[in-house]
Each structure stands twice: as C-alpha cells, then as structure tokens.
N, C-alpha and C positions, 0 to 999 in steps of 0.2 A: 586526539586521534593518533592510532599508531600507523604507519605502514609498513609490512612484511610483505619481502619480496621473494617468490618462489622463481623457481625455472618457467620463462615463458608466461609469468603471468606474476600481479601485488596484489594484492589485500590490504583494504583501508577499514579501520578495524574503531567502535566507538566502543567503552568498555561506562559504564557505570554502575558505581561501585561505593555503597553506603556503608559497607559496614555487615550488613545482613548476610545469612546465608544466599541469600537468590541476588548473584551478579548478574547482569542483561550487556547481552553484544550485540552488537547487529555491525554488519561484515559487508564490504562490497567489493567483489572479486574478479578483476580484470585482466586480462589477453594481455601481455605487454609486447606480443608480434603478429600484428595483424596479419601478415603473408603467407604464416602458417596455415595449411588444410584445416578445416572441422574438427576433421577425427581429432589431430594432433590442439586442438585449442579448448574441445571439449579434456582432453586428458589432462591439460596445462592448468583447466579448472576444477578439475576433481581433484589433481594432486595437491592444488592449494588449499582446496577445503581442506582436505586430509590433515594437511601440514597445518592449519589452523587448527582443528580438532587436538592434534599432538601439544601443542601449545597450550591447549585451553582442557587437560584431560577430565575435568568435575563438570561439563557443562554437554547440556543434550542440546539437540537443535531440534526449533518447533516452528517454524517454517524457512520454505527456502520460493525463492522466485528464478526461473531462469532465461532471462532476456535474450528472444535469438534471434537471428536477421531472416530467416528462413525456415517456419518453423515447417512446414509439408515435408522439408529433407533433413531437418536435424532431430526434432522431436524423438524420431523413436529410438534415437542412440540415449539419449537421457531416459528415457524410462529403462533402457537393458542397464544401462552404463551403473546409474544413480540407484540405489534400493536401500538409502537413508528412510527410517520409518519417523516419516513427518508429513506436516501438509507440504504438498511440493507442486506449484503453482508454476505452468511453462507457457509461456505466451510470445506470439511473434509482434517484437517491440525493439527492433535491431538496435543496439550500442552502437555510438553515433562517432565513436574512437577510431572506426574504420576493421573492429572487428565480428568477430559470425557469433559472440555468445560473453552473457558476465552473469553474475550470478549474486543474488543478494539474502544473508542469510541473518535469521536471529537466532541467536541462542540464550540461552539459564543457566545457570549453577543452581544445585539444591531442589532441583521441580523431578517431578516422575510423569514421563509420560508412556500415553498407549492408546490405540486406536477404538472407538470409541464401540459399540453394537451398531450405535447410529449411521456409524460412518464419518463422523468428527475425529479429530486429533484431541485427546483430552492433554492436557498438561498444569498436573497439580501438586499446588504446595498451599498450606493450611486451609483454609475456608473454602479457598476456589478455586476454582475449574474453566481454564484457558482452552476454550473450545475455538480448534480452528480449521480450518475447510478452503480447498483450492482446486483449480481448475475444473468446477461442476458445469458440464455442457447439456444438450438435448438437439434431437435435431428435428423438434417440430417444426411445421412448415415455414414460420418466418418470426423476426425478430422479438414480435409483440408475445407470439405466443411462446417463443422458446424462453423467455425472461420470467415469463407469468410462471412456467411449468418449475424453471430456477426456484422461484423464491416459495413457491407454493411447497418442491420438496424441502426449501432450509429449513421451513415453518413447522413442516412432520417430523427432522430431526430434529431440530429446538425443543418441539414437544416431547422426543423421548428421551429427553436428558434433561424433563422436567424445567422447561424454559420457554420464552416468548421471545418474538421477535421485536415488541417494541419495550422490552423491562431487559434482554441480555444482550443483543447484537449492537457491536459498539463500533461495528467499520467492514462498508463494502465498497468492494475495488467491481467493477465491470467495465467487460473487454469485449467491443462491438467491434463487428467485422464489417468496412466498409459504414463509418461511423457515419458520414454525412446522408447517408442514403437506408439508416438501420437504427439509429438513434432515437427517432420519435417514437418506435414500435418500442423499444425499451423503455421509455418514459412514460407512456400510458401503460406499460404493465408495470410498472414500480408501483405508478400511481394509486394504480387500483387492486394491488392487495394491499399496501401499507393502508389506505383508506378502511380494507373491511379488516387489518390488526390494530387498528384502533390509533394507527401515527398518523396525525392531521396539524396542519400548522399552529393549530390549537392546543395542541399535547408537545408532542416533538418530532423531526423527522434522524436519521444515523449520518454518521458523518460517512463520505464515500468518494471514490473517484468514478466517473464516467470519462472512459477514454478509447481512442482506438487502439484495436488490440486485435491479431488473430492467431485463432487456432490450426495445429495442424489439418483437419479437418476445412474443407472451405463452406461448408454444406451449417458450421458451426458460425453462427450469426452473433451468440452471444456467450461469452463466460464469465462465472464469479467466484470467488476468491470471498471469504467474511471470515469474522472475528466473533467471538462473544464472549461473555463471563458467567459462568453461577455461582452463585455467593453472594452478587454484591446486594448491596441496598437501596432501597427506594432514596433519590437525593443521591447517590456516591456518585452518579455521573451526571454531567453540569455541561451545558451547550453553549457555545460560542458563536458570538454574532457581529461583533464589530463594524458599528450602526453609522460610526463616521466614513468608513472607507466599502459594507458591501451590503448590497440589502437581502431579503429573504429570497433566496431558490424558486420559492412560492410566488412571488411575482413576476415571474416568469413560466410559470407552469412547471415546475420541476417539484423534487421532494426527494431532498438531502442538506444534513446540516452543514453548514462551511465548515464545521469543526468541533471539539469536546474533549472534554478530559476526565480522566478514574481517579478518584481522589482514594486512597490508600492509607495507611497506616503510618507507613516510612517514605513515600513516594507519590508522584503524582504522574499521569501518565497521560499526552496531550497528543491526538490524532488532530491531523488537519488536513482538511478532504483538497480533491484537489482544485490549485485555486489560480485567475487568471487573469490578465489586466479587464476590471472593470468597477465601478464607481459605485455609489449607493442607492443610484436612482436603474443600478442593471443594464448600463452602458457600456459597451467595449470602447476601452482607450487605448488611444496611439494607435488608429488603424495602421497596417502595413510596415510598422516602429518594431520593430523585433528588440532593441535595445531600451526606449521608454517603455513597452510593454513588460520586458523583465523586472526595470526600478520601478513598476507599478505594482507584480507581484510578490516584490520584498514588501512594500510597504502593508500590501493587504495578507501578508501572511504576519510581519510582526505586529500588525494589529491583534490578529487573531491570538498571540502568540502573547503580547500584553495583556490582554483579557483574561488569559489562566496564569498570569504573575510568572512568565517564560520569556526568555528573550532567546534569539540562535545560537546563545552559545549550551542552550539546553538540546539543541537538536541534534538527534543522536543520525540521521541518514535523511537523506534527498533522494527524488527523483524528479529527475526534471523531463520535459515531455514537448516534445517541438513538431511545428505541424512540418515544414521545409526543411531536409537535410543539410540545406544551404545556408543556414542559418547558425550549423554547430560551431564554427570556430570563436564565433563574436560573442556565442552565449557562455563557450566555457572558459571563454578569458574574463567573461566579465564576473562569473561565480568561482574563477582562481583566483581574480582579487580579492573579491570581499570574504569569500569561506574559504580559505583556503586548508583548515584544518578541519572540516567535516567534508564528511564521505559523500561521496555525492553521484550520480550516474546521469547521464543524457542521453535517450533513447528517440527514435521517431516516431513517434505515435500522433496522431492525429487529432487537435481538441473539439470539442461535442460540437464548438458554433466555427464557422469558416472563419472567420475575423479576427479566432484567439492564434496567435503565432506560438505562446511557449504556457505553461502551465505548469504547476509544482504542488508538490505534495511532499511532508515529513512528518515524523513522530519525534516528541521530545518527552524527555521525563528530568523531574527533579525529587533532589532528598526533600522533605516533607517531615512533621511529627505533629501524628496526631493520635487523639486515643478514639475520636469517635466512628473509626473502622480500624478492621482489623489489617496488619501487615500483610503484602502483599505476598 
C-alpha cells in the first residue's frame, strides 16, 4: 500500500501488478481536515483523484463510490462537480474520521471502456466484458416493491448484453433506507426473483452486501450498485462457504453467498460479501462486544479468504461498516494494528440485524497460471 498526500486530503492506493497489460488499483481517498466546509472537502477530493489519475496516466477508472454524511445536501454537487464516465455509485454512509465525504475508486491499465445501450459501464479487455452499474433507485411505494422493480430491470439489461443473472452477476452491494424497518421488504423481493432466475440454495446464490445506506432522495427505500462479467465459463466462478465458522444465508431466510471468486488466466479475483460476528449454527456473537465482535469478523472473513487459497495480505481495500458512531475509535485502532498497510475506510451504516455492531466487506486478488481460462 502506498500513500499519497494531496492538499487537504491522502489517498491509500493498493496497486497489483503481475506483469500483464491490465494493472488494477483500487484507491481510498480521504479529507485530511475535517473543519473544512463541503464545498472546500468535496474539491480536496476531486483534486486528489485528479492528482492520482496524473500519476497513474495509462489507467481508466471503472467504478467509483462516494461516502457522504449528508447525502439530501451534498449529492447534487457530485453529480455537477464529478462527470468521470464511469459507474459512480453515491450513497449516504458518513466517514467516521469526522468528515462530510471520501471516496473509493477502482481503476485498469490496458481495458477500454464506454457506456453500454443498456445502460451498464462496459469495460473491456480480451474475451470480457466488466459490466458495471451504480446507484439504480425507483420510488415505488415501499421497500419490497422498489428492490423487486431493481432487480427485475438488472435482469432486462443483463439480457441485452446477452447475459443472465444467475450465469454473469458476480456482486451486489444494497443500500436500504432505514435498514431495520425496510429490510425484510428487501429480502422477500431478492428472494423471489432469484427464485423464478433459477438461483436456489440448490444452484447458487451472488455474493453481496445488505447494508444501511441512503439516498439523496428520502422517498428512495432502496439502492444497488452490481457487478457482472460476459465471457466467463460455466465452473470459472466457485462459491465460498466456510462451514467451520458460517453456515448458509439460507437458514436464515436470506439468499446471498458469503463470498466467491473469478478464476482467470493470470489472476484470481475473491469478492467477500459482507460479513459479521456470527457462528455456523447463524448465531450473533459477543452481543453488545464491539471489540470480540470485530476479532470474530477477521476470523470469519479469513476463513472465507482460506477457502480461495487468499490470506489479507491479498486484500486489495476494506470497508468496514459500524452500527454506533461511538464505537469508531476502538474499531480503527484495533484494524491500525493488525492492517495497517491496507486501505481501509470506516463508515456508519447500519448492519441488517440490530445485534451486528460492525461488519466488513473486501476484495482480494492474486497472480495465478492457468491455461484453462483465458487471461483477464
């Protein structure tokens, strides 16, 4: 991990870097003076990206996320401010540093991208096609139906870019508004299109986060953010379960996989949905333990993380996800210790059950050789 320090704001930068044309960064870009106004900390982050982009001049950026504490009053200075052509994912998920905005981006060297007919972010280099999609809202009447109407339109752009959602969507982020009181309406509509796309505990379900999140909009109950690929093959991607430390989603009435990974040519690439102190029988541990709670979600993330032959030092960025804002100083000392060389962010967002205190999500990839897919 490098870090580059701009005016008013660093960038914590993860580079991996095999050899191949296609280098991957992912960037996580912070306020370094919280007292600053908006205006002035929204500029403190566009000049860093800038100044990361000048640094990095052979590499496009194919999605970005913007964590804001306020998203009703800042949102629509990022949509004038920002007009990077990417998926650009804005969610209120306040930075827990004590400032109004950070921002976490990925980028490529060697990929060509462009916006898709569909309405997808295409971004391609040989066989495939990195379709990617952010902040999709509706404001039907309430949470069940505005998720159903989400996924039902990913499913028609899937289809016009010759795809499915249970053979190319490989990671969905959703961002409920007023999680504890909106949650279930989202879960019975997940439920029940994945059921008639043919993803059943029996098949497979996508790795994903369910978190609180909201939109500029308050009227906006639900938004998503996904991932997919065409190209790949039947068997290139491979689901993670880690049967000592979590049991199935499914027994609990949910449907998302704890995690998976793209197996590639040169590389392998390990989504891990987001994951929280609890045990194999679907128990939350360490009620009201903000501290056991976190050393329960290392252990259940380097399970996951074992299981695709990865350990943390493969992990390219964190996000870490806390229900109490009171809770930030103990949690970022205790992930100064142990990572203190990967990027990392701490937001307050709210986990799906009252009893999860923090929850964490990353992606890792490692060099790989193999000839039986093609490089990435």
């Amino acid at each position: 991990m490098n870090r580059i320090d701009f005016e008013n704001a660093f960038t914590e930068v993860f580079c991996f870097d095999n050899g191949t044309d296609v280098r991957e960064y992912q960037a996580l870009i912070h306020v370094s003076c919280g007292t600053l106004p908006y205006a002035k900390q929204l500029e403190a982050v566009i000049n860093a990206y800038n100044g990361l982009l000048d640094r990095l001049p052979d590499t496009q950026t194919v999605f970005k996320r913007y964590f804001l504490s306020d998203a009703a009053n800042q949102a629509d200075d990022i949509v004038v401010t920002d007009v990077t052509d990417c998926a650009k994912s804005i969610i209120q998920q306040a930075p827990l540093d004590g400032t109004k905005i950070a921002l976490w981006v990925y980028l490529m060297s060697g990929v060509q991208t462009r916006l898709s007919d569909s309405g997808l972010y295409e971004v391609k280099h040989g066989v495939y096609r990195h379709l990617w999609n952010a902040s999709a809202h509706n404001l039907a009447a309430n949470s069940e139906y505005q998720m159903r109407l989400l996924f039902n339109e990913y499913v028609m752009q899937l289809a016009e870019e010759g795809c499915k959602l249970a053979d190319n969507c490989i990671r969905t982020w959703l961002f409920v508004n007023d999680i504890d009181l909106n949650y279930g309406g989202v879960v019975r509509a997940r439920n029940q299109v994945f059921f008639t796309q043919g993803l059943t505990v029996h098949t497979h379900f996508i790795a994903s986060t369910g978190i609180g999140g909201r939109q500029q909009d308050p009227n906006v109950l639900a938004q998503m953010d996904n991932y997919a690929i065409d190209g790949i093959k039947e068997g290139q991607t491979k689901y993670l379960y880690a049967p000592t430390h979590l049991n199935r989603t499914s027994d609990y009435g949910v449907s998302f996989e704890r995690g998976s990974y793209v197996d590639y040519g040169d590389r392998r690439h390990v989504f891990i949905s987001g994951t929280a102190s609890i045990n194999n029988k679907g128990e939350i541990l360490y009620s009201k333990d903000v501290v056991k709670q976190t050393q329960r979600v290392w252990e259940n993330v380097e399970a996951l993380l074992k299981e695709a032959d990865c350990t943390f030092d493969d992990v390219m960025a964190m996000i870490v996800y806390l229900r109490d804002v009171a809770d930030y100083e103990v949690v970022r000392e205790l992930y100064a210790e142990r990572f203190g060389d990967t990027p990392v962010i701490i937001v307050h967002a709210p986990v799906c059950r009252p009893g999860w205190l923090v929850e964490m999500e990353c992606m890792a990839v490692k060099k790989t050789t193999s000839t039986e897919y093609a490089p990435f």
